[in-house]
TITIZA-866685 format. One record per residue (C-alpha): residue in one letter; x, y, z. Coordinates in pm, whole numbers, padded with zeros to 5 digits, always signed. Example, Ala and Ser with C-alpha at 12.3 -4.5 7.8 and 13.67 -1.06 7.14 Angstrom:
// TITIZA-866685
A+01230-00450+00780S+01367-00106+00714
// end
This chain:
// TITIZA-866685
X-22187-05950+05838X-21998-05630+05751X-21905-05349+05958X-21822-04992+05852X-21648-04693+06055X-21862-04428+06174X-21805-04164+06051X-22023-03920+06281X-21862-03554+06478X-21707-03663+06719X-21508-03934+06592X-21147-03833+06500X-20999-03984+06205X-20702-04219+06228X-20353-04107+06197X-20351-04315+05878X-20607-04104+05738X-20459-03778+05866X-20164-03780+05667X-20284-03910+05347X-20570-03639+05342X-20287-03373+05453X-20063-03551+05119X-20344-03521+04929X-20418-03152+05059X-20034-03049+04989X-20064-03221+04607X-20384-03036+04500X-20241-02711+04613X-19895-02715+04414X-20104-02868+04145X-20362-02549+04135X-20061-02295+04174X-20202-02178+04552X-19905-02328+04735X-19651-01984+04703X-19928-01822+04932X-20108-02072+05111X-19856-02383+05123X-19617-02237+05370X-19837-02174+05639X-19948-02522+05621X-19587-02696+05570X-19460-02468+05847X-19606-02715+06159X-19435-03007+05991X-19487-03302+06232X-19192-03380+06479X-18948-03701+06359X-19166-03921+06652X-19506-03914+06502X-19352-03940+06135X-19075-04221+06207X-18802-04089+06027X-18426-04026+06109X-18391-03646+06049X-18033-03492+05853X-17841-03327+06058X-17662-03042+05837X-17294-02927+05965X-17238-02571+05910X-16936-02494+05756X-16739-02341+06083X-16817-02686+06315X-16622-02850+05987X-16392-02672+06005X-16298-02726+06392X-16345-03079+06316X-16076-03069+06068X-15854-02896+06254X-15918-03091+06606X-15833-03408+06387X-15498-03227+06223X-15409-03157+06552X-15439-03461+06672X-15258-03625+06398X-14963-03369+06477X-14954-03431+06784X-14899-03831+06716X-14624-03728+06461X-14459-03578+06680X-14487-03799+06969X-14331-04058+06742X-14068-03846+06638X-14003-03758+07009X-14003-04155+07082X-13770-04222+06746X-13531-03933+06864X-13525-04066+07240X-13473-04411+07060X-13175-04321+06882X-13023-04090+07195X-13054-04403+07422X-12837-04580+07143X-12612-04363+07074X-12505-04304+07462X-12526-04706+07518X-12289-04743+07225X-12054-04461+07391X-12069-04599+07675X-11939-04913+07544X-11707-04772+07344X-11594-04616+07661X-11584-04927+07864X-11365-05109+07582X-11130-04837+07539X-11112-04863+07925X-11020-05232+07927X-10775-05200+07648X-10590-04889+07866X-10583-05151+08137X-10480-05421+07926X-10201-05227+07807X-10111-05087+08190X-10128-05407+08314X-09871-05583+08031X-09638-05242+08045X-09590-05290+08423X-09558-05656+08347X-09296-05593+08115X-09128-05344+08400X-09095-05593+08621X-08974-05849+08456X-08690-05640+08346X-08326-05782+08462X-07974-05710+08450X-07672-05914+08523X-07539-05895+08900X-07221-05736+08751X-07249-05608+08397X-06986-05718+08182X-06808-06007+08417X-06861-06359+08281X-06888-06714+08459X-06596-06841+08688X-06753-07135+08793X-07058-07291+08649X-07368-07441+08842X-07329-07778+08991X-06951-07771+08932X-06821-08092+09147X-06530-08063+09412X-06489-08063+09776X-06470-07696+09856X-06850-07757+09842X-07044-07946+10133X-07293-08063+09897X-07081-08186+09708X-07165-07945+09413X-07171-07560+09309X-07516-07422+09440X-07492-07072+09292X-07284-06992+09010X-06951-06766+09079X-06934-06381+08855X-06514-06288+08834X-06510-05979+08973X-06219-05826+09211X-06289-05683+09576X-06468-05400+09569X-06691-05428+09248X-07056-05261+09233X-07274-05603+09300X-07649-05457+09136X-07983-05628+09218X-08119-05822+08899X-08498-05710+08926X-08756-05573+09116X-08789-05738+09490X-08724-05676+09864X-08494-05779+10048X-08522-06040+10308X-08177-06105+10444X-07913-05874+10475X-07598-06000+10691X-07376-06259+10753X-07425-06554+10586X-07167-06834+10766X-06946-06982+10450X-07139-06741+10218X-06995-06453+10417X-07151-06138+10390X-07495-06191+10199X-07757-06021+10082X-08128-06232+09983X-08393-06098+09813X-08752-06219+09718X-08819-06090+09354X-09160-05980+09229X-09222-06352+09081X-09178-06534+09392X-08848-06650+09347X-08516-06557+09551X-08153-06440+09444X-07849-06451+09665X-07575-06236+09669X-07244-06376+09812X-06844-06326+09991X-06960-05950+09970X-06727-05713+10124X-06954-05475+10227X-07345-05494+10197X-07582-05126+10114X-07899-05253+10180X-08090-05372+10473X-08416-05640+10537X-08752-05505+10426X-08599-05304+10158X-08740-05263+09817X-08476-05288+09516X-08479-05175+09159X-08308-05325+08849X-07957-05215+08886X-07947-05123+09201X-07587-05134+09416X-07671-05372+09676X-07296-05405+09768X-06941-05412+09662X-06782-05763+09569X-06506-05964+09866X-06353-06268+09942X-06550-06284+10260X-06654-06639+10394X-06569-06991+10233X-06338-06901+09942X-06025-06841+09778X-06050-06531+09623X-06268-06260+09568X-06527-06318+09300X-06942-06310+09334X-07121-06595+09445X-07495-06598+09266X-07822-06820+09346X-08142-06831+09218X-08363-07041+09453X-08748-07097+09496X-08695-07043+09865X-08450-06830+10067X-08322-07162+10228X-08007-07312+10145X-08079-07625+09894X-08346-07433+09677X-08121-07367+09436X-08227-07313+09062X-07984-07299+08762X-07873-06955+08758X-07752-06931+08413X-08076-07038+08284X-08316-06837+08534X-08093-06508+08378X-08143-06597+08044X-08521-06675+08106X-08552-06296+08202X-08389-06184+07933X-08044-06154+08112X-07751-06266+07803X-07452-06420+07975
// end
């Protein structure tokens, strides 16, 4: 059986129907010539993009471009220079980390150097009495010695002669000494000791600090001995017994005799 729409008043045709009569409409009017007068009132209620389903263009005027353009420019300077900002911060950071390290190893060399001038000072000697020789050598044998040896090692030198400290030290005995006679002991800035013997007269006293060269006292004949002359020790201790080879503790420091 077949059915067809009514088509009676008051039934409204579809939407389908609508537009192709208004398509139709709009072709036989541009086709006749009518549509400069009669066209425009008719296109002017164009129907809205929800009853015709398409996406509608969006035009940009020519000022909103240009803002764009110059909001992204902007924008893109601003990251330049954020970066350059970053780079330059970069290479500040660098440049005061290597001066600082610069710093710190010119620092340690200045220190380095301090530290071997002032061991050079102290390790600077001089002979007990410049320009005397060796009497008697170390560990000579006889019996004007208890032990049986020399302990020290004996500078000529008449009564009265300038006796000089050989290095930097302080002085830890300064006095009689029984057979050395008048002594004079001193702890030098390496640990060691030197003794100073048969002086005559002593210029220094206990707790003293000496220099290279200093007069500690004047040459004698006090104590165990038969003339004047210098008795000399180096010893690791200040104790009697201690006793080091004198000639060759001199000549370690530099000392030529």
């Amino acid at each position: 059986m077949a059915f067809t729409r009514a088509t009676g008043k008051h039934r409204r045709p579809s939407r389908t129907h609508r537009t192709t009569a208004h398509a139709a409409g709009v072709a036989a009017l541009t086709t006749t010539g009518v549509v400069g007068t009669l066209a425009a009132p008719a296109l002017a209620a164009e129907p809205a993009p929800e009853q015709t389903g398409l996406t509608p263009v969006v035009s940009v005027g020519e000022d909103v471009a240009d803002q764009i353009d110059a909001q992204a420019a902007a924008q893109m300077e601003a990251a330049r220079q954020k970066a350059a900002d970053a780079a330059r911060k970069k290479a500040a950071e660098e440049a005061r980390q290597r001066a600082a390290e610069e710093a710190e190893k010119q620092r340690e060399a200045e220190e380095r150097a301090a530290r071997e001038a002032e061991r050079e000072r102290l390790n600077t000697f001089v002979s007990p009495i410049p320009g005397s020789y060796v009497s008697t050598s170390y560990q000579a044998g006889g019996a004007a010695w208890s032990s049986g040896s020399h302990t020290g090692i004996d500078f000529h030198a008449s009564s009265g002669t300038s006796v000089h400290a050989v290095g930097y030290g302080t002085v830890v005995e300064a006095g009689w000494g029984g057979a050395y006679g008048n002594q004079v002991v001193i702890k030098m800035v390496d640990g060691t000791y030197t003794q100073y013997g048969h002086l005559t007269s002593i210029g220094v006293s206990a707790g003293q600090a000496v220099t290279p060269g200093q007069q500690i006292g004047l040459s004698g004949a006090t104590g165990n001995v038969t003339g004047a002359h210098l008795h000399f020790e180096a010893r690791t201790s200040p104790e009697y017994g201690s006793d080091l080879d004198p000639v060759a503790y001199l000549r370690a420091h530099g000392v030529g005799i």
